[in-house]
N, C-alpha and C positions, 0 to 999 in steps of 0.2 A: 837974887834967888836962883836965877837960871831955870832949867826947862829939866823937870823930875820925870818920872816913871812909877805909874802905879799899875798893880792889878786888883780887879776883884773876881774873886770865887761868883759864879750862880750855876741855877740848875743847866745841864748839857741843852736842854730839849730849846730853854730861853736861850742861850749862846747861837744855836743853830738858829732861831726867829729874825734875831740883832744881826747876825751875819748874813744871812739871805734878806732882808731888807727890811723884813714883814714888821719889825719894831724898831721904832727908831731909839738908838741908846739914850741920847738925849732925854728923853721922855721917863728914862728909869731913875731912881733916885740912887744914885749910889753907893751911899752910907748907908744904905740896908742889906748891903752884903760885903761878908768878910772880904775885908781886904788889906794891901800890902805896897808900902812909899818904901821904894829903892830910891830915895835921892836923885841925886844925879849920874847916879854909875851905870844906867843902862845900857848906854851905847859901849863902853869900856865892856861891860861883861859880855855883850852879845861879840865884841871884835874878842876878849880873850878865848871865848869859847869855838869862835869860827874864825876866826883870822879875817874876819871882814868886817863893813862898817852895819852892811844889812844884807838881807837873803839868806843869810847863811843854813844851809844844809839842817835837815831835821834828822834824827833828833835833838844836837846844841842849838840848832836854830828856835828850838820852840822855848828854849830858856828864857829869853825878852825876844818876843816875836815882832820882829822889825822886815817881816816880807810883805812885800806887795798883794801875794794873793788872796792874805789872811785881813786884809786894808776894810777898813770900818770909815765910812763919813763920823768923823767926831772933833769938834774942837777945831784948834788952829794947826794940828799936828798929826790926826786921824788915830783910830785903834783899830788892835789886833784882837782876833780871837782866836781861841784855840779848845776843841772841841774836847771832852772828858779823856781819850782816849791819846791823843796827841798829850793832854798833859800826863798822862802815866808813861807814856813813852821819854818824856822829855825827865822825867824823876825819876827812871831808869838811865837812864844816860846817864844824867848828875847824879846821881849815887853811886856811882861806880869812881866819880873824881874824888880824889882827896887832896889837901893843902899841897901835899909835894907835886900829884900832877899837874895841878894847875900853874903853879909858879915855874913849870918848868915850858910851858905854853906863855909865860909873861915875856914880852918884848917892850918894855917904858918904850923904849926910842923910836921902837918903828910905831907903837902906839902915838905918839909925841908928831914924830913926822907926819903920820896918816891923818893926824887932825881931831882923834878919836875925840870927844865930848866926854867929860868937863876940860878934858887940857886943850891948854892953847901955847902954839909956839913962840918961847921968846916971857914967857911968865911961870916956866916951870924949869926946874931945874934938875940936875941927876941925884940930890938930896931927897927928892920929893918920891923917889922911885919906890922905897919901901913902903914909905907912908902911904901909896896910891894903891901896893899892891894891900894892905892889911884895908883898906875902905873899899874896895871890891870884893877882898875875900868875907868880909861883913856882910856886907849886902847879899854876895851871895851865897851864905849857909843860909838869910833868911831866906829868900828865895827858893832852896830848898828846902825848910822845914814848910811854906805856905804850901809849896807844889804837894808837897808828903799832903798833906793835909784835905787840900782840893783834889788829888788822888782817891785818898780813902774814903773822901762821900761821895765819889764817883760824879764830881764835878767840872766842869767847862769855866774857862775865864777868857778874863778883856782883858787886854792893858793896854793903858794911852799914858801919851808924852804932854802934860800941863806946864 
């Protein structure tokens, strides 16, 4: 099954609470708010967007927020928050991408080399390269039709790695 990437939408005010400490996520139920399974291309979209595996620069960084400052105690893998406005910033960025610029940001190889998750060296092969690039660019138009979304109610999200 390997280790997926979700987010959910909640109100900004609760994202600020869970991220300063004051509620622990744990405690929330999570299927009571809209939310969105990127599979396993999170770390692939955060490396296509930033050319790294984490931290990457905001605004592509806040796309799968994989920074340390934004770090949530959760689970075996921790979550990110990211505050209403950071996500409109971040849906501004990506709506400015379209198919051609992204693919022209795609590196398979140095993807492959750097170790990026789902791939693993030595069980993928240069066949696999379009096919990898069309299961990223999947994930991520949904990713931005959620962010459009959690935008326009002027909402804050998580996302954690299960």
């Amino acid at each position: 099954m390997g280790m997926r990437g979700y987010y959910f939408a909640m109100d900004d005010n609760l994202v600020q609470q869970v991220a300063a400490g004051g509620i622990a996520l744990k405690s929330l139920k999570i299927d009571d708010y809209p939310g969105l399974d990127i599979d396993r291309s999170w770390e692939a979209i955060h490396y296509l967007l930033c050319g790294d595996i984490s931290d990457g620069k905001a605004p592509l960084g806040y796309v799968v927020p994989l920074t340390s400052d934004q770090g949530i105690d959760f689970g075996s893998f921790g979550a990110f928050s990211l505050r209403a406005e950071q996500v409109a910033e971040a849906l501004q960025a990506i709506s400015e991408l379209d198919e051609e610029q992204l693919r022209s940001r795609y590196d398979f190889q140095s993807m492959v080399k750097d170790e990026v998750y789902p791939l693993e060296p030595g069980t993928v092969t240069d066949e696999d390269e379009d096919a990898f690039f069309a299961y990223m660019l999947q994930h991520f138009n949904e990713i931005r039709r959620f962010y459009s979304q959690t935008a326009a109610e002027g909402k804050g999200l998580i996302f954690y790695i299960f």
